[in-house]
TORPA-4810 file (N, C-alpha, C, O; in nm, 3 decimals):
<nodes>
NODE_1_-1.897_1.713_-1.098_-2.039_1.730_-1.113_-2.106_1.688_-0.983_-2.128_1.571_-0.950_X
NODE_2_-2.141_1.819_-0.900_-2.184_1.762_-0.772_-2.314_1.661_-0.796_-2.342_1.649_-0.915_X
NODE_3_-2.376_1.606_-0.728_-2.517_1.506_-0.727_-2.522_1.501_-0.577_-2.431_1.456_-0.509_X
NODE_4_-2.625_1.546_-0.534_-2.673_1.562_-0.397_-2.593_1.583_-0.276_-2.613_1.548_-0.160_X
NODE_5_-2.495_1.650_-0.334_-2.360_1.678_-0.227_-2.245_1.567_-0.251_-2.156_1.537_-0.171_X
NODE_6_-2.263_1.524_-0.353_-2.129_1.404_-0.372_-2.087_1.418_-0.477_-2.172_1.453_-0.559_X
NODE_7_-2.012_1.407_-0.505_-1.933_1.428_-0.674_-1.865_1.290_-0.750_-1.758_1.237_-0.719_X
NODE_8_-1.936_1.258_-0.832_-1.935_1.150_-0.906_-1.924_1.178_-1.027_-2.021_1.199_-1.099_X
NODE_9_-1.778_1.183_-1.074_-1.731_1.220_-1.214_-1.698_1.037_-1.320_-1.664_0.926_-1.280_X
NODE_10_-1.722_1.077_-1.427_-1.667_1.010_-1.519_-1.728_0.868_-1.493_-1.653_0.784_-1.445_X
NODE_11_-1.861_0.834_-1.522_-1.920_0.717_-1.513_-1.873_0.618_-1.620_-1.871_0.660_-1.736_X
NODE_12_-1.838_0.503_-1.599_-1.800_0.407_-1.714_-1.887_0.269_-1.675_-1.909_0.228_-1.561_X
NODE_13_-1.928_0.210_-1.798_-1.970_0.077_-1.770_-1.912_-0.020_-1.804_-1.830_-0.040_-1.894_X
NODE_14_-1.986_-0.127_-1.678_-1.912_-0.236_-1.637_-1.934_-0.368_-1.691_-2.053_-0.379_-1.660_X
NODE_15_-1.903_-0.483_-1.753_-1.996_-0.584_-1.812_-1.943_-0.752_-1.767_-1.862_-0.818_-1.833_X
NODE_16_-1.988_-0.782_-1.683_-1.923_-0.877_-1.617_-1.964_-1.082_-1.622_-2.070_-1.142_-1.607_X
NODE_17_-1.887_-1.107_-1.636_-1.952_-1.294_-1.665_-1.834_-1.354_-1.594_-1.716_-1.322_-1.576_X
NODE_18_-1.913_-1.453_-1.562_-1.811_-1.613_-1.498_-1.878_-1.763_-1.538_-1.973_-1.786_-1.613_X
NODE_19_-1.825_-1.823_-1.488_-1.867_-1.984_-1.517_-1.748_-2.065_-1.407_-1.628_-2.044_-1.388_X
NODE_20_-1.820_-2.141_-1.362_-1.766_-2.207_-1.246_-1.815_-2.337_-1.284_-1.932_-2.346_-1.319_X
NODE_21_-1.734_-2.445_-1.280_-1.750_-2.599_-1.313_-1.720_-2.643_-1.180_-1.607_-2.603_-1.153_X
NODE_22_-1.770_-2.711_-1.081_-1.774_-2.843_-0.977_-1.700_-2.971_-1.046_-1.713_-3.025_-1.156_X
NODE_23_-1.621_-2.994_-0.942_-1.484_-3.099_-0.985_-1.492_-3.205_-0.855_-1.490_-3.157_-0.742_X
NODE_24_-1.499_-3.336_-0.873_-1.473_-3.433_-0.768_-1.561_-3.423_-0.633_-1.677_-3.391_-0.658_X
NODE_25_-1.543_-3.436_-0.545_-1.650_-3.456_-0.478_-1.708_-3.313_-0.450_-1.792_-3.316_-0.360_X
NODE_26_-1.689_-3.202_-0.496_-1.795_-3.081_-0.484_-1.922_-3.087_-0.626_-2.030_-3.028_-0.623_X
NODE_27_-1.874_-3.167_-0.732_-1.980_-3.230_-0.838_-2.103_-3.265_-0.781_-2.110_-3.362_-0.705_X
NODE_28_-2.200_-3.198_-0.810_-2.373_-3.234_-0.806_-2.403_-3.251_-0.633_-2.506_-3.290_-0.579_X
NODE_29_-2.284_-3.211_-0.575_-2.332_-3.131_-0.434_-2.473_-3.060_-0.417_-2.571_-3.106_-0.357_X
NODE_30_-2.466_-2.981_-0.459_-2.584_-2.849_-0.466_-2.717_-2.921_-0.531_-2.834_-2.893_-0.506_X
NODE_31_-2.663_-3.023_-0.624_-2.794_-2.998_-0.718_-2.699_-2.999_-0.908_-2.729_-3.064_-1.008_X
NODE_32_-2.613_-2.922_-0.892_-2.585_-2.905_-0.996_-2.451_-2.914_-1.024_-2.384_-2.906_-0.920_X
NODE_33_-2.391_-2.926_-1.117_-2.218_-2.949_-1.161_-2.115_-2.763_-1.234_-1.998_-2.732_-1.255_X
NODE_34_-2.257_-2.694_-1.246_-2.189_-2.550_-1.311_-2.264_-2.436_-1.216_-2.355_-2.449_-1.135_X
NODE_35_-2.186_-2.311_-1.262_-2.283_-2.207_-1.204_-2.250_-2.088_-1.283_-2.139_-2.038_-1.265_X
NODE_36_-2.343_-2.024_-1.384_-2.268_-1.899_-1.434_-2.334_-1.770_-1.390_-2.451_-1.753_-1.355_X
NODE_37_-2.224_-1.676_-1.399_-2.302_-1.555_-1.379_-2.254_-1.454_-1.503_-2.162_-1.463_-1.584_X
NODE_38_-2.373_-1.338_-1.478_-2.379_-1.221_-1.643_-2.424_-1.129_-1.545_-2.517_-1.149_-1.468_X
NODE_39_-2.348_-1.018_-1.552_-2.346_-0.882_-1.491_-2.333_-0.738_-1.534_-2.225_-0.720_-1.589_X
NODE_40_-2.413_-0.625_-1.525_-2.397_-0.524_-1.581_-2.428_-0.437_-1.469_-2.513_-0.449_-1.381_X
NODE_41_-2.308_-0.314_-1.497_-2.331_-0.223_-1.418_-2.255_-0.122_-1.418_-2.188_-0.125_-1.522_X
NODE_42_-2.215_0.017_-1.322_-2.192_0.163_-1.361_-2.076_0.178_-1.245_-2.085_0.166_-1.123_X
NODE_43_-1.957_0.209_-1.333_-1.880_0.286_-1.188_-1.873_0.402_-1.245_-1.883_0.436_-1.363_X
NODE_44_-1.839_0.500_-1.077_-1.790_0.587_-1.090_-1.642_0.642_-0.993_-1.616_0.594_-0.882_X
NODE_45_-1.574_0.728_-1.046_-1.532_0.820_-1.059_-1.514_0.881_-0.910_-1.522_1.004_-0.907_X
NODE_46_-1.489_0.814_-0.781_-1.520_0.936_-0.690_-1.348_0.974_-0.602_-1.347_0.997_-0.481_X
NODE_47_-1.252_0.974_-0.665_-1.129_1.015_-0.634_-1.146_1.153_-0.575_-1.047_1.214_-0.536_X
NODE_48_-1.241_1.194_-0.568_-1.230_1.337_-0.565_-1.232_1.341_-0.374_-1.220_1.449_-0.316_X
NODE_49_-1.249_1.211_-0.297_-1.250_1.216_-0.209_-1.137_1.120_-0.145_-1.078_1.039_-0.215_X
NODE_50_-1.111_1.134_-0.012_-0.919_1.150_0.031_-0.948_0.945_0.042_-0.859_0.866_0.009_X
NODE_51_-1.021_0.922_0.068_-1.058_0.755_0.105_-1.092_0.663_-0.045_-1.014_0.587_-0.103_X
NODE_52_-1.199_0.688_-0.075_-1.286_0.632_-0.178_-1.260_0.652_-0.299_-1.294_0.764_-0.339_X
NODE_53_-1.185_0.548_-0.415_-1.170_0.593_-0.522_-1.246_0.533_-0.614_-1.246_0.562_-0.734_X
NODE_54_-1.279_0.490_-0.589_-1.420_0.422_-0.717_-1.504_0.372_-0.635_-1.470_0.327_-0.526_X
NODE_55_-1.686_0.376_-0.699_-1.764_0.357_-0.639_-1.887_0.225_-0.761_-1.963_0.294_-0.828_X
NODE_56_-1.904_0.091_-0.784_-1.930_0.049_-0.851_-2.109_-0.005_-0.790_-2.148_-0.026_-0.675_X
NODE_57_-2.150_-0.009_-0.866_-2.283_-0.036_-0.891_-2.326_-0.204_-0.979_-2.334_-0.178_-1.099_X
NODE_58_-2.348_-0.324_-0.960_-2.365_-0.416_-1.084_-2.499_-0.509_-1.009_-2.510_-0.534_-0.889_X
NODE_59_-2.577_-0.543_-1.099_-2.656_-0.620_-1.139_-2.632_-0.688_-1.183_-2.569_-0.673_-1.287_X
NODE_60_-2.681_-0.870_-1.113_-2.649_-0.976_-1.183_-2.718_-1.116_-1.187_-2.784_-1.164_-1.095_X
NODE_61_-2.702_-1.155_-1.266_-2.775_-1.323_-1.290_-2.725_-1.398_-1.310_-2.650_-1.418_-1.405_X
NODE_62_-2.775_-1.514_-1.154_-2.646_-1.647_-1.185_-2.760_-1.737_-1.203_-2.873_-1.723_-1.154_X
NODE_63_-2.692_-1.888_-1.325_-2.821_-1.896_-1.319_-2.698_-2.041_-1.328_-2.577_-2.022_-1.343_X
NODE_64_-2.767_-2.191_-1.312_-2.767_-2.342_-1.313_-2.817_-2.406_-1.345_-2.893_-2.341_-1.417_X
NODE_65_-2.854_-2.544_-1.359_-2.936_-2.658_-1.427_-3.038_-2.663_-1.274_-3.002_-2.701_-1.163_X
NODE_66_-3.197_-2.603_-1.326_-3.288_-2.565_-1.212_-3.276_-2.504_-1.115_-3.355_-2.524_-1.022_X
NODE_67_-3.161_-2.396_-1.103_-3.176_-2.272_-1.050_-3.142_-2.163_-1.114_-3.076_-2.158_-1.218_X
NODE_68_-3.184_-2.081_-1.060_-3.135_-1.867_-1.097_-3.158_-1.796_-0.997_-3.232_-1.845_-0.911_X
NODE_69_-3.119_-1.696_-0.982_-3.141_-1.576_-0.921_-3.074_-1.450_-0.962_-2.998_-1.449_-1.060_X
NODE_70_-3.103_-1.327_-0.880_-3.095_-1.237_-0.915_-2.997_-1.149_-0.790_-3.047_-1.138_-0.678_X
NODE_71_-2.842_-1.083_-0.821_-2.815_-0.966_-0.719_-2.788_-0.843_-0.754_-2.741_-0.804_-0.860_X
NODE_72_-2.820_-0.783_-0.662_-2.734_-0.623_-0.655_-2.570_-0.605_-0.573_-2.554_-0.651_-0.460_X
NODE_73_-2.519_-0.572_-0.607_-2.374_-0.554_-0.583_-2.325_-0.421_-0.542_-2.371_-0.330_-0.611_X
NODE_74_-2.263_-0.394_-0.469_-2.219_-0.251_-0.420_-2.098_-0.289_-0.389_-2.084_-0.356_-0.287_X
NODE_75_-1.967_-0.249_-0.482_-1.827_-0.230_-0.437_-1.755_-0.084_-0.444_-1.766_-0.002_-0.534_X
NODE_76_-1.684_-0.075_-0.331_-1.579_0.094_-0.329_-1.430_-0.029_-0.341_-1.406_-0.146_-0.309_X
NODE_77_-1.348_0.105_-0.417_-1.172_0.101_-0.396_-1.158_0.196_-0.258_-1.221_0.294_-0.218_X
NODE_78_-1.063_0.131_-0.214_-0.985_0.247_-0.159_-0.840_0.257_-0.185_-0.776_0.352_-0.141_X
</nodes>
């Protein structure tokens, strides 16, 4: 299915989480002792080209005891 001259077949979604605990002297470094993140997002499908075999898309929120933020993510396979 071309899309603006690129062909991006077979979209699947992605749903992604972590949690990271601080241990010994990296503990309350930052500010804080944890850090989690929650992620959603779309790959696709782009084998159809000789390099690039997946092309992923994710949105995410890490958040701590008085912090958060927000990223965008852009990963390829090759």
């Amino acid at each position: 299915m071309p899309m603006s001259g690129i062909a991006l077949l077979h979209p699947t979604h992605k749903l992604e989480g972590s949690h990271t605990r601080y241990l010994g002297s990296q503990a309350g470094v930052l500010g804080f002792n944890y850090l989690s993140t929650a992620g959603l997002g779309i790959e696709f499908d782009s084998s159809a080209y000789d390099i690039i075999t997946r092309t992923r898309i994710v949105g995410r929120y890490m958040f701590a005891k008085g912090v958060s933020g927000t990223s965008v993510g852009l990963a390829m396979s090759f």
